[in-house]
Structures are given as C-alpha cells and as structure tokens.
C-alpha positions as CSV (number, residue, x, y, z in Angstrom):
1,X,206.9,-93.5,30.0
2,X,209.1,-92.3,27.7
3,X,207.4,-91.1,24.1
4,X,208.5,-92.6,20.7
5,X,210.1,-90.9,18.6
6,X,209.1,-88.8,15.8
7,X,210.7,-90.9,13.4
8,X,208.7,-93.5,15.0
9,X,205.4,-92.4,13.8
10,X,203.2,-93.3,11.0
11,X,200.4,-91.1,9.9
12,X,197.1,-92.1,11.1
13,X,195.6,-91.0,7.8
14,X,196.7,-88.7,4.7
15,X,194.9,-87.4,1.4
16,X,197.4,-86.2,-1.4
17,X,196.5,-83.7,-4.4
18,X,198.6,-83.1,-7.3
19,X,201.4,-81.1,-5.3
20,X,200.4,-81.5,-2.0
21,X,199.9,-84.4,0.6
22,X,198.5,-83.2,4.3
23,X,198.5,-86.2,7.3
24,X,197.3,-86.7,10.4
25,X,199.5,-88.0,13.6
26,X,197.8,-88.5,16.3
27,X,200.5,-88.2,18.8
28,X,200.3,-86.2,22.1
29,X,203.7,-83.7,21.6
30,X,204.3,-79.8,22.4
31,X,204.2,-77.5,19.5
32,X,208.4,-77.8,19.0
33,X,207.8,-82.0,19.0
34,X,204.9,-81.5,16.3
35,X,206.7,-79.4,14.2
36,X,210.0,-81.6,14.5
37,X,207.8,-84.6,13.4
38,X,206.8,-83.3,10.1
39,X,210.2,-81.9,9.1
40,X,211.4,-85.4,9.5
41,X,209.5,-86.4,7.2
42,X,210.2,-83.5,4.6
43,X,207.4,-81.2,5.3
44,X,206.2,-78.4,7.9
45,X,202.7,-78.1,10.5
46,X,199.9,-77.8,8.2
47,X,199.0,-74.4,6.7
48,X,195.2,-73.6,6.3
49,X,195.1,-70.9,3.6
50,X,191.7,-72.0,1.8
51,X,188.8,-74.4,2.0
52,X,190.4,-76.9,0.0
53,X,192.6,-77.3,3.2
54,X,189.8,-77.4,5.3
55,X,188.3,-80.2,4.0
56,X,191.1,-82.2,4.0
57,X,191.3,-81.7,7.8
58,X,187.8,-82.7,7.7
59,X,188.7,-85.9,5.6
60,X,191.7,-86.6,8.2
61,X,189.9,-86.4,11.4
62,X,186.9,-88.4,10.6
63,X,184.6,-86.7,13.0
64,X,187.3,-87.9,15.7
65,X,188.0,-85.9,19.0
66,X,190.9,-84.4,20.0
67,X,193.0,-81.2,19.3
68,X,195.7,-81.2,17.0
69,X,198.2,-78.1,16.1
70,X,198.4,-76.2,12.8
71,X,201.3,-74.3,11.1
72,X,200.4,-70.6,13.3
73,X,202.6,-69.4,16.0
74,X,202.7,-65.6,17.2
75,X,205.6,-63.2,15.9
76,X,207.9,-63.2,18.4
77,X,207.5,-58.8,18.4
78,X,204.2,-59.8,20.0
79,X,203.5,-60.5,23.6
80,X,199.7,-60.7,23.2
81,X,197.3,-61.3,20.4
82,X,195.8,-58.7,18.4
83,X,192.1,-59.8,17.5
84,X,191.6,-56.8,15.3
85,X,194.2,-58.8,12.8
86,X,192.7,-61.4,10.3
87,X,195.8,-63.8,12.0
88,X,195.3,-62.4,15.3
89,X,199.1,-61.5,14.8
90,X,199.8,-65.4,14.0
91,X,202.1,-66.1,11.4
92,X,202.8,-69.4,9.5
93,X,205.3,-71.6,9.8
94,X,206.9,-70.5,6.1
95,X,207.2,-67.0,7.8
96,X,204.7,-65.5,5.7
97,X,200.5,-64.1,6.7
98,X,199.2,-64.4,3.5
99,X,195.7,-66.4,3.9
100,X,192.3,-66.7,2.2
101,X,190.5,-68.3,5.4
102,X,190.3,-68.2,8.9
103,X,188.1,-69.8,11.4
104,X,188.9,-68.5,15.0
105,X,186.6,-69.6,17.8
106,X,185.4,-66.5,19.5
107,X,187.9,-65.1,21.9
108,X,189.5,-62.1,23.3
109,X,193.0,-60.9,23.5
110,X,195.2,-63.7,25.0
111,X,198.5,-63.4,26.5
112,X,201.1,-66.3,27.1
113,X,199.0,-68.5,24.1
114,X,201.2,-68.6,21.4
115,X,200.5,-71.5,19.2
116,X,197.2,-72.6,17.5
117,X,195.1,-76.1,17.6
118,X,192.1,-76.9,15.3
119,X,189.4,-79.7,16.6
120,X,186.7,-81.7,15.3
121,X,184.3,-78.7,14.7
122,X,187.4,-77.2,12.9
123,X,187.4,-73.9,15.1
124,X,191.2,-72.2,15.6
125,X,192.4,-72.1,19.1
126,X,195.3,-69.9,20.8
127,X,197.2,-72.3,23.1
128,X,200.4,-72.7,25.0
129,X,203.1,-73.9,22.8
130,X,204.3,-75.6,25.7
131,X,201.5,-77.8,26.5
132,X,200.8,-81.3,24.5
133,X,197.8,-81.4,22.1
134,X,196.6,-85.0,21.0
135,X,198.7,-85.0,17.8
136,X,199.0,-82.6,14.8
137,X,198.6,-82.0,11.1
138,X,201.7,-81.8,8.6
139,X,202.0,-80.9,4.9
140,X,204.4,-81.9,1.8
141,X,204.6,-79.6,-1.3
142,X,206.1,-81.4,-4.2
143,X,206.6,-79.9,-7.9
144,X,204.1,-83.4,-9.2
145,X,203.0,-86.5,-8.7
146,X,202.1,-89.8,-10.3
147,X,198.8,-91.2,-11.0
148,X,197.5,-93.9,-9.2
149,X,198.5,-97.1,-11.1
150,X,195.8,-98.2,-13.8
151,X,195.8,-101.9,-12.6
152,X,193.1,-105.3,-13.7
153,X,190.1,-105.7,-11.8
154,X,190.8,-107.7,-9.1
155,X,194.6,-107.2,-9.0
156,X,195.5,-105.3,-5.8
157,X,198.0,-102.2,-5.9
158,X,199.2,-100.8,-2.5
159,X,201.4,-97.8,-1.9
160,X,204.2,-96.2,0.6
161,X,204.7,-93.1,0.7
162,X,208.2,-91.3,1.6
163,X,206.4,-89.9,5.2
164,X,205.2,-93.0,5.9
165,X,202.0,-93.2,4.8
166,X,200.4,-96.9,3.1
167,X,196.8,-97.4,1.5
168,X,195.3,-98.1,-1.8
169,X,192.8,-95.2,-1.7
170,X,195.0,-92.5,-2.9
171,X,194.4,-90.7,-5.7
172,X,197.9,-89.0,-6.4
173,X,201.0,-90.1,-5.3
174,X,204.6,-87.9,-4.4
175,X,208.2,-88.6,-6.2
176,X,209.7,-91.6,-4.2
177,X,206.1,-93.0,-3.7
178,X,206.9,-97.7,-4.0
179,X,203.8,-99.0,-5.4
180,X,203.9,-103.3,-4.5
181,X,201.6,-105.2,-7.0
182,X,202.2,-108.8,-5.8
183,X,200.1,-110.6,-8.9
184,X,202.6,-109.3,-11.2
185,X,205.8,-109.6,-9.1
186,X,206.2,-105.8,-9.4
187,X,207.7,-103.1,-7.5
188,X,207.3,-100.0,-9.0
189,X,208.6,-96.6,-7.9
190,X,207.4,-93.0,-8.5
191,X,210.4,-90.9,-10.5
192,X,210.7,-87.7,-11.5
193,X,210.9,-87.8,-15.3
194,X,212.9,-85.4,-17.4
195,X,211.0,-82.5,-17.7
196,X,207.5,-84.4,-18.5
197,X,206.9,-84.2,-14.5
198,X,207.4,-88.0,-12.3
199,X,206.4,-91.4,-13.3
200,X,206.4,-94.9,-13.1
201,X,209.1,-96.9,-13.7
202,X,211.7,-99.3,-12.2
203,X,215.4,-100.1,-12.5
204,X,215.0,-102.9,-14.8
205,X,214.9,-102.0,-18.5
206,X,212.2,-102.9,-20.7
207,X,208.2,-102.2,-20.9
208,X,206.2,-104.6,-18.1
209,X,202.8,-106.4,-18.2
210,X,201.3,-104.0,-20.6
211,X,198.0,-105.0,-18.4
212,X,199.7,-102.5,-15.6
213,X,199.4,-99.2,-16.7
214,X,200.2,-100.3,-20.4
215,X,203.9,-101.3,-19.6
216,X,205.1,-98.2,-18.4
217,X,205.9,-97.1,-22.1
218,X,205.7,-93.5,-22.8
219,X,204.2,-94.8,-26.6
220,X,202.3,-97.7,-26.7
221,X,202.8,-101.2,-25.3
222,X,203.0,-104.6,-27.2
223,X,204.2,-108.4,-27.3
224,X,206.9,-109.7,-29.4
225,X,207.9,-113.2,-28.5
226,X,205.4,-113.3,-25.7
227,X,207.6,-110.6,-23.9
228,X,205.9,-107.0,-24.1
229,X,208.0,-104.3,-25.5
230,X,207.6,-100.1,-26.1
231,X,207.4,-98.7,-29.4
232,X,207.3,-95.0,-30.0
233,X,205.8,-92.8,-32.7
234,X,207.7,-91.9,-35.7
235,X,210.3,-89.4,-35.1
236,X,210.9,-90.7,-31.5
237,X,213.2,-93.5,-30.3
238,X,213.4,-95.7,-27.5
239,X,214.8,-93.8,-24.2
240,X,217.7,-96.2,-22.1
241,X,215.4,-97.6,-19.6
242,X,213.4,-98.8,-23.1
243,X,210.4,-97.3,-22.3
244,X,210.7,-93.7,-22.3
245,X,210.5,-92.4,-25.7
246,X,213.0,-89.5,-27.1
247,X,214.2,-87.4,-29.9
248,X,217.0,-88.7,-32.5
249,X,218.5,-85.4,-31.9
250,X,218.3,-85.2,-28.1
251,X,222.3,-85.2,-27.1
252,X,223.5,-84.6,-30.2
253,X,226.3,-82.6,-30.8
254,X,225.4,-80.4,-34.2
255,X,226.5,-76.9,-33.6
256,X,223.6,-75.2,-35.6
257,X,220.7,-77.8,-36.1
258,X,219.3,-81.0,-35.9
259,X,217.0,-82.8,-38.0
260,X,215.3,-85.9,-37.3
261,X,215.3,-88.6,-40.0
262,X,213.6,-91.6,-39.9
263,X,215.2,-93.0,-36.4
264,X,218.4,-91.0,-36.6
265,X,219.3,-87.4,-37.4
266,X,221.3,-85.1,-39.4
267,X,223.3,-81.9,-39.0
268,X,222.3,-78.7,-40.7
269,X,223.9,-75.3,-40.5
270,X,222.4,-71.5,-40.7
271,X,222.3,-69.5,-44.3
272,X,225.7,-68.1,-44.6
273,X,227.3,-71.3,-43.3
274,X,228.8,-74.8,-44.7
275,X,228.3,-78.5,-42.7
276,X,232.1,-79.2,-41.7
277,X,233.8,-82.5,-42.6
278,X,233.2,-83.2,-39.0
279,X,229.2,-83.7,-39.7
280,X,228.3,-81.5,-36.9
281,X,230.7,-78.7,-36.5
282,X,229.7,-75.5,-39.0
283,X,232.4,-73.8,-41.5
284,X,231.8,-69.8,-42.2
285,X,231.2,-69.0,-45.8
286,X,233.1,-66.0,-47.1
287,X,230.1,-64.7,-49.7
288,X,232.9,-61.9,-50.7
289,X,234.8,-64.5,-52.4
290,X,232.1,-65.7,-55.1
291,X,232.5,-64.3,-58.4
292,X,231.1,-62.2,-59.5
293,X,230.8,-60.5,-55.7
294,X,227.9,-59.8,-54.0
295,X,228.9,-55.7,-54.0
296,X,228.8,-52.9,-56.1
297,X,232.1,-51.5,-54.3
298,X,233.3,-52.8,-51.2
299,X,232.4,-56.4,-49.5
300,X,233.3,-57.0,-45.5
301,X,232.8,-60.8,-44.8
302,X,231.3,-61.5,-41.3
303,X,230.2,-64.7,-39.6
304,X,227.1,-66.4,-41.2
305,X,227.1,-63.3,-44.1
306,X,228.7,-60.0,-45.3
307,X,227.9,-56.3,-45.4
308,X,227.9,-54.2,-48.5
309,X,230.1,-51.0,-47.9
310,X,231.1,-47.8,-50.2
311,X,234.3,-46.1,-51.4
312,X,234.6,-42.6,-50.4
313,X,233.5,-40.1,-51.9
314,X,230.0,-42.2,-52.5
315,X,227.4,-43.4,-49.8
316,X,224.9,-46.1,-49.4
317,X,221.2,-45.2,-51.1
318,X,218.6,-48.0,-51.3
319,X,221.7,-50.8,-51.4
320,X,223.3,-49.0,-54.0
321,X,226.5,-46.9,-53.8
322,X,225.3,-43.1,-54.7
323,X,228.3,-40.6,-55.6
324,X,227.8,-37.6,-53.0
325,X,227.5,-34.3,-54.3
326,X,230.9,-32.2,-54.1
327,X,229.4,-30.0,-51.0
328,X,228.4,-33.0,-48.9
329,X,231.3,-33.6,-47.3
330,X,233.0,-29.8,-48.3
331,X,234.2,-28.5,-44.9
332,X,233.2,-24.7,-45.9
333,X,231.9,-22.6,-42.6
334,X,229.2,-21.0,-44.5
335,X,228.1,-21.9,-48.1
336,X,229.8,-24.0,-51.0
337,X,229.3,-24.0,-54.7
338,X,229.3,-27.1,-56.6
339,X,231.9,-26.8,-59.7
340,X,232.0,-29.0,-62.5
341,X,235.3,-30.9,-60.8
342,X,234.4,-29.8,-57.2
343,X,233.3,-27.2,-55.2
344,X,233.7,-23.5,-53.5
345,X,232.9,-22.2,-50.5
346,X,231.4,-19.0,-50.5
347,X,230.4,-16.6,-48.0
348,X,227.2,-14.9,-46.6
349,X,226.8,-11.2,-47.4
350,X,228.7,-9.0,-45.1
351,X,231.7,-11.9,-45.4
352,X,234.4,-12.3,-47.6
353,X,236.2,-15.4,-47.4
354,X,239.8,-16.0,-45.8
355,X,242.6,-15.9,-48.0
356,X,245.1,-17.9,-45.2
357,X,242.0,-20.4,-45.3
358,X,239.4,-20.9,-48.0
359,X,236.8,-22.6,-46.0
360,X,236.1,-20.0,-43.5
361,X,234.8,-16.6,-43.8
362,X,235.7,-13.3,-42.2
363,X,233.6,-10.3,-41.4
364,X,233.9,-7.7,-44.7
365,X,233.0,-4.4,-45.5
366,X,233.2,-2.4,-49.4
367,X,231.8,0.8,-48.2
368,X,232.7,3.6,-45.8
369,X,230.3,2.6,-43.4
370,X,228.5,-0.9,-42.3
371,X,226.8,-2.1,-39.2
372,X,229.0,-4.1,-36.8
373,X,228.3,-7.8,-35.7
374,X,227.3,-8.1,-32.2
375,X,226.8,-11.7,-30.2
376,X,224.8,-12.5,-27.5
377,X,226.5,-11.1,-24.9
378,X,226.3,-7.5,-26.3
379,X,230.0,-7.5,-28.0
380,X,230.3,-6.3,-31.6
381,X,233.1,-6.5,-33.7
382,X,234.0,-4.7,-37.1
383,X,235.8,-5.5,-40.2
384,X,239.6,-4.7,-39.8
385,X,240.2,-1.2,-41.0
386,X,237.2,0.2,-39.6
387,X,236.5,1.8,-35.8
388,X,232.5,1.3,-33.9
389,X,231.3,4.5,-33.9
390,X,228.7,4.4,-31.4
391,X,226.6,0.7,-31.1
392,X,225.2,0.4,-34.8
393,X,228.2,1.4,-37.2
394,X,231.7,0.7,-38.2
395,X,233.7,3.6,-39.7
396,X,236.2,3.1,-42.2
397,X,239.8,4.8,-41.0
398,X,241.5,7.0,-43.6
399,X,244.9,5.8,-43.5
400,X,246.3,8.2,-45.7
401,X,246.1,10.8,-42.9
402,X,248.7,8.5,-41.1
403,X,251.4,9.2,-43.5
404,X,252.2,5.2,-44.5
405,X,252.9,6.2,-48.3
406,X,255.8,8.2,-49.2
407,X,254.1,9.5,-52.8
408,X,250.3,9.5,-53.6
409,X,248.0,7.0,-51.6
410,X,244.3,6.6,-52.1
411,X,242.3,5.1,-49.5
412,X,239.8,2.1,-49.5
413,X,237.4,1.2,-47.8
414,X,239.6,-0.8,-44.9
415,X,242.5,-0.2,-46.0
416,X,244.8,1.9,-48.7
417,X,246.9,1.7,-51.8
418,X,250.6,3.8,-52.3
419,X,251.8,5.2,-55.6
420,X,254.6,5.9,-56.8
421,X,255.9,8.6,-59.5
422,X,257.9,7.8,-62.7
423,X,261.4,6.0,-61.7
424,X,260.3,4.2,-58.8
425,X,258.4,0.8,-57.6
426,X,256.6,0.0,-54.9
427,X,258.0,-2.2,-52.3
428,X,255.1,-2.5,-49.6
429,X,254.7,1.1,-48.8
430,X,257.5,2.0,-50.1
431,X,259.0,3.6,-53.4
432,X,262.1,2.0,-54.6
433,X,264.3,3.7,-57.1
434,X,264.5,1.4,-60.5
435,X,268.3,1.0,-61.6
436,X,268.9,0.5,-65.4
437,X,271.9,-1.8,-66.4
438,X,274.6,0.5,-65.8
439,X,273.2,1.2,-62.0
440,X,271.5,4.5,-63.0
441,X,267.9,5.3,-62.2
442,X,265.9,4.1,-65.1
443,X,261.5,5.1,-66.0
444,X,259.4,3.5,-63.7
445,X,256.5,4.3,-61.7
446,X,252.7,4.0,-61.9
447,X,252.7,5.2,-65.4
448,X,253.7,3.9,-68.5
449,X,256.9,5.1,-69.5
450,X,257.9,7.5,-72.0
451,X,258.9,5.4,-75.8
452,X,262.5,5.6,-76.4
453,X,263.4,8.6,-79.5
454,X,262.7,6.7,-82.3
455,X,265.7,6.9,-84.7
456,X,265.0,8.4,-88.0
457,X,265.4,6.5,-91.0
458,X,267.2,9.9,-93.1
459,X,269.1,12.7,-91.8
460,X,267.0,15.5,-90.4
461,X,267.3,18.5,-92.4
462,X,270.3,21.1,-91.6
463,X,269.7,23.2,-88.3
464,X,269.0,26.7,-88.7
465,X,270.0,29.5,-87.0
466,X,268.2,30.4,-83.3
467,X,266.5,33.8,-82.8
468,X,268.3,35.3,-79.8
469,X,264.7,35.5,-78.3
470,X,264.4,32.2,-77.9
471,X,267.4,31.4,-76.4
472,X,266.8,33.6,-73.7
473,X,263.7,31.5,-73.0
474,X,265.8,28.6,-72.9
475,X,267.5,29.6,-70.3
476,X,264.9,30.8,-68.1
477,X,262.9,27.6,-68.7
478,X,265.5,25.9,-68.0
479,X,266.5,27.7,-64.7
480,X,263.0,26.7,-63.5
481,X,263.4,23.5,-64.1
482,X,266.4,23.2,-61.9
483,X,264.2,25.0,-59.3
484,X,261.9,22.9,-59.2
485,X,264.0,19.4,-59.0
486,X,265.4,21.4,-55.5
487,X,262.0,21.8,-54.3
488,X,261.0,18.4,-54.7
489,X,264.2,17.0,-53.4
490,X,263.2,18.5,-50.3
491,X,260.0,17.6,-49.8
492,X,261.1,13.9,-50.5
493,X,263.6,14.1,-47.9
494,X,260.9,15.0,-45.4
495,X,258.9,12.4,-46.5
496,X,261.5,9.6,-45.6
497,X,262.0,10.6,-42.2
498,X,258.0,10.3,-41.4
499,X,257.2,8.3,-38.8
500,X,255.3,5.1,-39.8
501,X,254.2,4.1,-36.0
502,X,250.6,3.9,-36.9
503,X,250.7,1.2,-39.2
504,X,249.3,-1.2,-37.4
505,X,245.9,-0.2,-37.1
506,X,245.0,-2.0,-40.7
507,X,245.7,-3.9,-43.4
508,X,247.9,-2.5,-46.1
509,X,245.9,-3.2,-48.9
510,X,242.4,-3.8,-50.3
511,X,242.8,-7.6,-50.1
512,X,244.2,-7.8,-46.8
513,X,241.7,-5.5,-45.2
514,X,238.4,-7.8,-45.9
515,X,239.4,-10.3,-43.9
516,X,240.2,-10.1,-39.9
517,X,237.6,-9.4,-37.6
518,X,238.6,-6.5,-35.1
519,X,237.5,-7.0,-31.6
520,X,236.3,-3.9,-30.4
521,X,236.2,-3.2,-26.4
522,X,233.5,-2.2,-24.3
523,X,234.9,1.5,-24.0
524,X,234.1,2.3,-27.4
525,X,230.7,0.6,-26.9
C-alpha cells in the first residue's frame, strides 16, 4: 500500500509560542521521509535543547504510544556512538551540538544506530535511520507572531496555520496564519507589519467590527455613520490600508529634517544651512559673506559653517590671531635673537656663525689651542686652521712659517694677516705696487703716508755757505742709502719666487678661518 505523501499530512496536534510552533505527525516514515515532511512545510525534525521543548512533546503526545524521531543524527566521521559525549556524538539537524538537556535511556555504545526516537516516557533512543518510527516531531522558527484574536463571547474564531495545522486553542499564531470568524463574515490573515512585528489585517481597507480585536486599528476604533473607522493619536496619520497609524514625515523627502505639524509636516535644515525654494532640498550658507565677517583675519567657508584661519606671520591662540614672536618660525641651527624688526641667529660657545649662511653655525676657535668636537662614533673635528694634536686638542698652525706673505705677516689664531711696506697694497697675499697719475710708484702701504712739503707762505732766508765737513757726510750717508735700496732689492726678488704650495691648509684671514670645520682622519687620532 502505497504511503501518502508528505504534503499529504496534517499535524495530529501542535502548540506555538511566540517564535516557535512544534507538531506532531503521526505517520509511520524512515528518518529521510520524517525530515522531508517538515521541510515541506517550512521547518526541520524537532530540536530538544531545554525543558520548554520537553514539555511541549509532552503536550503533543498526550500520554499516546508510539515512537517518533527528533532532529539528532550521528556525524557522519562517526561509525559508533560515543556515550562519554553529552550527544553521544549526535548532532542536530541545524548542524550544530549546542544543548541544555538530554534525556538518553540507558545504553551502551551502539553501532549501525544512527538516528534518535523519543516515546511516551520521553526517553532518547539510538535507532536505525532506516527503519520507520510511528511518525515524528517538526519545528517552525519565525521572527513573531500574532495574538490570538480578542473576539465576543460566544463568537467562534478558528485558525489555519501555514503547516497545516487548525484549532481554536492556540495561544500564538505564525505570519500567514487565516483566522475564519464566520459571525462577522471575516477572514483575517496574520501579516508581518513594518517593523512593529505581524498582525491582523486584511486586503480590504478600513477598520472592521471594532467588537473584533477593536477593528484592527493600530489607535483606537469608532463608528461614524454606523460604519467603524481608525483614528490615530495626534502627530500620527492614518497608514493606506486605514488602519495602521504613521508619521506625517514617514516618506518624506526633506534632506535634513522633518517636523511633524498638526497632520502634515515641514522641512527644516542644520545650523549653517538655508530651506531651498524646493521646501525640502537644503542651500549651504556662506557665513564668510556677512558683514562684518565672522574672522579676525582669514574666513574658509565649508558646508553647514566656516573655519577661522590666520595670516602668516601670526597663529591661532584661544580663537584669536596671536603675532608669533620673530624666532618662532626663524630657521637658525642653534640660537636666535629677537630684534626690534626681527631676529639673529646666534651661535653656541665654541661656534661662530657662517658667513656664506647666517642661519647655521660652524665650529670656531680665538685662541691657540681648544678642545676638538668629537661624535658618537669617536671622530673629532677642529676648527679650520688648526691640526688634533693627540685626542683632546686642536692646535693652531702658524702659517707664517709657510711663506704666503711677501712682507710682514702676523699670525692668528686659524689663520693670518699680510702687510705691506710704504708704496704698496695688499691684493690677497700679495703686495701690489701703487701707481700715481703719471704711472710712477706713489706712498702706500700699511702706514699712513708722509704729508706733502707744505709750501711756505715767504721766501726762506738766503742759503749759507756748507762746512766742507758736512758735505763729506753727505756723501757717505748718501752712499749707504744706495746700499741699502740694493740689499733690499734682493731680498724682494727672493721673496717673489717663494713657493706658495701650502696655501691650502687654511683660511687666509681671521674671518675666513672661524668658519669650516676640518675633518680630521683616524691617523692623527
């Protein structure tokens, strides 16, 4: 004899909470028929995770006999049970172990059962899947459910649910529940609602009896004309199906906000913005414009307000525009002065600053002798003009003993300075003859030169006659003289053809000389 059909079936009994419904079949099937049954009708085998579950089974069997399978089946990994295991090594049909009851009948391990029944004395049971049980247990999850209709005495309600369960005992019925109410005319169906979970309600507009469940108005329920009609509270208006109750402002299209007034609404926009002509669209106000602005210096408009900036030189203190100090901003390496009209950078001791670049500093010495600048790494350096002597001094280099001036030079610390005698001019380190207007040598030199013979404002007194004494002195003086010119014509001829090849240790002059630093290798270390 063939069997009906899953489809076929209507539950023999059912019990629904707010979420959840759970039904009995009682249909002889294998474990694959069972669970095909209930997923016809939208749920899975029953899950027993607490006592709540338990009694419904208890409500569902009504003390009858018979076997009936539950939602457990052994992982497939398995071959035998594992009794040690709070599921034995069941799982549930959802995939999952997770439980807060069992109630095994006492067994050992069992091979080959791989399904579970529950009976009347609501003990567990290993089976084979394979075999028929007398029917089995199914289970609907649902995100709500309606209340049972509020009806008259004496005016009979019954209901269908979607996996085929009817009764008027229910206390909570699924989405797509049809509730019949024959005194009244009524079919009414169980709908999800918009957010407020499902409810009552119908495809014809407009409140019913309000004897049944006061109309079906989400306010409250009355009779105009003999026909009842839904009102809702103030700030709310009637929803399209005329009983639901809604916001003024729910689909509206204001960009910002929406204010409910009386039974309609209005647009509003956010500070810093302007209602368009549109009446819902918002316009950006540019604060910057107003007069007088809304800056002490700069404005920047942005959407919905504006920001508050500084020129330079000044910077933003408390919201108000604070002139920096002239060193704030002065790029010197080590110190800086504030002036009147600015600022100077200035040097640590031991520095001087660069004269190719006033806002650095290099390493400096005034004396003969000054300790070196080391790093980390163990190199020191000393000022140009001066040689490491050992690890903790820099000696200053006599440069005169190199021969760079052709006259008189005096040596600095660093460095060193030429002279030149009476007639010539220094040109770096060298003396230049000075030409007068007719191409002779003229007086120049380091000194002063001699006044010009002052012309007399008489005539000087007749000459007299010279002693023959003193003429011969004359004469030797003035041979001398002439020897000494030769002399020192040839000691400036040797002068000139010095070599100047060790000019490049240092600086040439007391300026120049405070301001390189002068790497000094290892070696010297």
């Amino acid at each position: 004899v063939a069997l009906a059909q899953p489809r076929d079936l209507s539950p023999a009994g059912a019990q629904c909470l707010e979420h959840e419904c759970f039904a009995v079949f009682w249909a002889s099937r294998p474990f694959s028929g069972a669970s095909e049954g209930c997923k016809r009708g939208g749920g899975h085998l029953m899950t027993v995770r607490s006592t709540v579950a338990e009694e419904a089974i208890a409500l569902l069997l009504q003390n009858r006999e018979g076997r009936l399978w539950l939602g457990l089946s052994l992982s497939p990994s398995l071959s035998c049970t594992e009794p040690s295991q709070r599921l034995r090594g069941f799982r549930w049909v959802t995939g999952d172990r997770s439980t807060d009851y069992t109630n095994w009948a006492p067994s050992g391990q069992r091979c080959g059962e791989r399904c579970v029944t529950v009976s009347r004395d609501l003990r567990w049971e290993e089976r084979r899947c394979e075999e028929a049980a007398d029917g089995f247990l199914c289970q609907y999850s649902y995100g709500g459910s309606c209340p049972r209709l509020a009806a008259p005495r004496g005016v009979p309600v019954t209901y269908a649910t979607p996996f085929g369960a009817r009764g008027a005992e229910f206390l909570a019925l699924p989405p797509r529940t049809v509730a019949f109410i024959p005194d009244f005319g009524l079919e009414l169906r169980c709908e999800d609602g918009d957010g407020a979970g499902p409810r009552w309600g119908r495809d014809t507009p407009g409140a019913w009896s309000c004897e049944l469940a006061g109309g079906g108005c989400a306010g409250t329920c009355g009779e105009e004309s003999g026909w009842p009609r839904c009102s809702c509270p103030e700030g709310a208006v009637l929803g399209p199906d005329g009983r639901g109750c809604r916001s003024p402002c729910e689909g509206a299209q204001c960009q910002h906000h929406c204010v409910v007034a009386n039974s309609s609404f209005v647009c509003m926009c956010a500070v810093g913005y302007r209602l368009a002509a549109d009446g819902i669209s918002c316009d950006d106000i540019d604060d910057c414009a107003s007069e007088p602005g809304p800056c002490e210096q700069k404005c920047v408009n942005t959407k919905g307000g504006f920001d508050c900036d500084c020129h330079s030189g000044y910077r933003m203190v408390d919201g108000h525009c604070q002139r920096l100090p002239p060193c704030w901003e002065a790029p010197c390496q080590q110190s800086c002065e504030e002036l009147p009209h600015g600022y100077r950078c200035g040097c640590h001791p031991g520095y001087a600053v660069d004269p190719l670049d006033a806002t650095r500093c290099r390493l400096y010495c005034n004396t003969t002798e000054c300790p070196p600048v080391c790093d980390v790494d163990g190199s020191c350096f000393c000022p140009d003009g001066f040689l490491l002597d050992g690890e903790d001094l820099c000696l200053d280099i006599d440069e005169c003993n190199s021969g760079h001036c052709e006259f008189n030079c005096t040596n600095t610390p660093g460095g060193f300075q030429c002279h030149c005698p009476h007639g010539f001019h220094l040109r770096g380190v060298d003396c230049i003859p000075v030409l007068d207007r007719d191409g002779e040598e003229a007086f120049s030199g380091d000194f002063e030169p001699v006044p010009p013979t002052v012309v007399p404002s008489r005539p000087p007194p007749k000459a007299e006659q010279l002693h023959p004494g003193v003429l011969v002195g004359i004469a030797g003086g003035a041979l001398l003289s002439f020897l000494a010119l030769l002399a020192l014509g040839f000691h400036l001829a040797r002068k000139r053809c010095r070599s100047h090849g060790s000019m490049d240790y240092k600086y040439s002059g007391p300026h120049e000389k405070e301001l390189g630093l002068q790497p000094v290798p290892s070696a010297q270390k």
